[in-house]
C-alpha positions in Angstrom: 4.9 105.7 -44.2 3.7 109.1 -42.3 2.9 109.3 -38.5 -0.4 109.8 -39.3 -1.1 106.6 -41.3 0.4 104.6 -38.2 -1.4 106.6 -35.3 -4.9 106.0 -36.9 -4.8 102.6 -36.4 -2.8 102.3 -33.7 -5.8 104.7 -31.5 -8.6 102.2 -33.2 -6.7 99.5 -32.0 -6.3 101.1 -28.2 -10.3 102.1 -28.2 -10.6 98.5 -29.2 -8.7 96.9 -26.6 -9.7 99.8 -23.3 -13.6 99.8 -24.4 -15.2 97.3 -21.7 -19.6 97.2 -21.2 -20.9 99.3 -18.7 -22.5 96.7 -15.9 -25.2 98.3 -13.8 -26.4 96.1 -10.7 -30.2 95.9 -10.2 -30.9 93.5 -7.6 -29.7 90.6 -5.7 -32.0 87.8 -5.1 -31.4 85.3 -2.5 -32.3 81.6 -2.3 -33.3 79.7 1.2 -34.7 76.5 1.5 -34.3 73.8 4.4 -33.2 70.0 4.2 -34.7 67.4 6.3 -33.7 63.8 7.6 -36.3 61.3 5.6 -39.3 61.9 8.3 -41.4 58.8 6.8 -41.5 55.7 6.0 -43.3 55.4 2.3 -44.7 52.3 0.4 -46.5 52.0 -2.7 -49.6 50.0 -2.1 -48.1 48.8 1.4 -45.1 47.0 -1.0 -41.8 49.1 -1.2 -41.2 53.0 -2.0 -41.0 51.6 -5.8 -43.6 49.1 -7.6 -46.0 49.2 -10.3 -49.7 49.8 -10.6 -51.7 47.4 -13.1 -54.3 49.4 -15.1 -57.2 47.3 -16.1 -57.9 46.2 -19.9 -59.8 48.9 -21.5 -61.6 49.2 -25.1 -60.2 52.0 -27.8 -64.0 52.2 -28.2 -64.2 54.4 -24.9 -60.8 56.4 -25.7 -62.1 57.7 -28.9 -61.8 61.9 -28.5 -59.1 64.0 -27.1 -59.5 64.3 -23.0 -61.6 61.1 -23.1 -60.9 59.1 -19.7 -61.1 55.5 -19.1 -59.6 52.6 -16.6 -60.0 54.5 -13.2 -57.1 52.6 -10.9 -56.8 53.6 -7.2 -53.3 53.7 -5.4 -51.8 54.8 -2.2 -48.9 56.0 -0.9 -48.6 54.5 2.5 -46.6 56.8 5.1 -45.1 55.2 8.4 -42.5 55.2 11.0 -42.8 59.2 10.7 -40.5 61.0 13.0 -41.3 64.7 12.9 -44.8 66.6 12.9 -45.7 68.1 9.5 -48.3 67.7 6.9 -46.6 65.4 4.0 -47.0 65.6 0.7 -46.2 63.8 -2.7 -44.8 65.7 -5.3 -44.5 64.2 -9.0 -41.8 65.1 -10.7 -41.4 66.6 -14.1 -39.3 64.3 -16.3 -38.6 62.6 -20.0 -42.3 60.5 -19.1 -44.0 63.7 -18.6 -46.0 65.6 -21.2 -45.3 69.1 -20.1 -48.8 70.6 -21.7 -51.1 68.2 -20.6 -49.0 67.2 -17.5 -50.3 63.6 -18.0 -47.5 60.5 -18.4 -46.3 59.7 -21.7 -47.1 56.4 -23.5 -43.7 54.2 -24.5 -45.9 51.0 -25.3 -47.3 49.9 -28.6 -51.1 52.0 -28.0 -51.2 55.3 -29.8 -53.3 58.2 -28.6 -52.7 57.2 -24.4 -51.6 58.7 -22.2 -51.7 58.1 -18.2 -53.4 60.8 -16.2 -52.8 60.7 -12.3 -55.4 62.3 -10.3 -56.4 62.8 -6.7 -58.9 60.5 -4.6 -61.1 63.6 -5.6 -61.0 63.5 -9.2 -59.2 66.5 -9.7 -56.3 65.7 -12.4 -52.6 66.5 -11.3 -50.5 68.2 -13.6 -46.9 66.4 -13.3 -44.1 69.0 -12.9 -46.4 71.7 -12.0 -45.6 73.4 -8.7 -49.2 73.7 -8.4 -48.7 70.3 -6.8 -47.8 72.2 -3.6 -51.4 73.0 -2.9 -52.8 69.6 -3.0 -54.0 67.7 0.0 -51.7 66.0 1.9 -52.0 64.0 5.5 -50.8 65.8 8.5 -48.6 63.6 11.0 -48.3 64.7 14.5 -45.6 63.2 16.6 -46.1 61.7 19.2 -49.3 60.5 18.0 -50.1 59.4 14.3 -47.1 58.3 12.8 -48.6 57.0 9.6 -50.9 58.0 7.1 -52.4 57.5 3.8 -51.8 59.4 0.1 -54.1 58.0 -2.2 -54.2 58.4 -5.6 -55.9 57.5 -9.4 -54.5 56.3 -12.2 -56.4 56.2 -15.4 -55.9 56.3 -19.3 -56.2 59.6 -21.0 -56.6 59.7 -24.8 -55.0 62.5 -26.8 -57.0 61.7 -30.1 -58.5 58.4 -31.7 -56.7 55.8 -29.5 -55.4 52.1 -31.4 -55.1 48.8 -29.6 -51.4 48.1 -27.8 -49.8 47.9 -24.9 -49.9 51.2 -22.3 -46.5 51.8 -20.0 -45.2 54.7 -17.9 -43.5 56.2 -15.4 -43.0 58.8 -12.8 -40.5 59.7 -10.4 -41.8 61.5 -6.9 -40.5 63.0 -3.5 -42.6 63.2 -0.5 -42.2 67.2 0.9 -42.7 68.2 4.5 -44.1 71.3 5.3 
């Protein structure tokens, strides 16, 4: 065997092994946030921080087309024993319940075509997940002073489509945010 035939790949075999990608660093970007001590006291429907709210019976004949809304429930989170000044907020949180493009709650009951929407006292529909949340209305506490306060809520059906009779259940996780 000739020196040449072992020095060819012997050198691919260096360039192989000595070759590394060339990193160029374009930025740092830095995180911050704060943690707070739980400011409030918070009870669905003045029960506990968990609970259920009941929708009433409604008809498939008024959930017939896609965006169709029916079975307007109120519900309130109640805030008390608040500590700290600051306006407070809920925040729903995006989950395995939540349809991410129409940011309503996804049906696991028998009913096809439902969904639950959540929407403010205002009417204006919440998109689950959505850090649009942050803008909503929330109730400002100042200590000493109010302690306690009121977020209140809708809960209503939502059909997707030509809705069939059955039973409608959700869920949604949430945080209360101080700012």
């Amino acid at each position: 065997m000739s020196r040449k035939s072992i020095f060819i790949p012997i050198s691919i075999a260096m360039f192989v092994l000595c070759s590394a990608p060339a990193y160029a660093s374009d930025g740092t970007i830095t995180f911050t946030g704060s943690l707070t001590a739980t400011t409030c006291t918070v009870a669905l429907n003045n029960g506990t921080a968990s609970g259920t709210v009941v929708l009433p019976n409604v008809s498939t004949s008024v959930l017939k087309v896609s965006g169709d809304v029916a079975g307007a429930t109120n519900f309130q989170l109640d805030l008390s024993n608040c500590t700290v000044s600051s306006t407070v907020k809920a925040y729903f949180e995006a989950g395995p319940t939540v349809n991410t493009v129409t940011g309503a709650l996804i049906n696991a009951g028998t009913a096809s075509n439902v969904e639950v929407q959540l929407v403010t006292d205002g009417g204006t529909p919440i998109a689950i997940g959505n850090s649009g949340q942050a803008t909503s209305t929330g109730v400002t506490i100042t200590v000493p002073g109010t302690t306690s306060g009121a977020l209140n809520y809708v809960a209503r059906y939502r059909a997707k489509g030509v809705t069939t009779a059955g039973t409608v259940t959700s869920s949604v996780t949430y945080s209360l945010t101080y700012s």
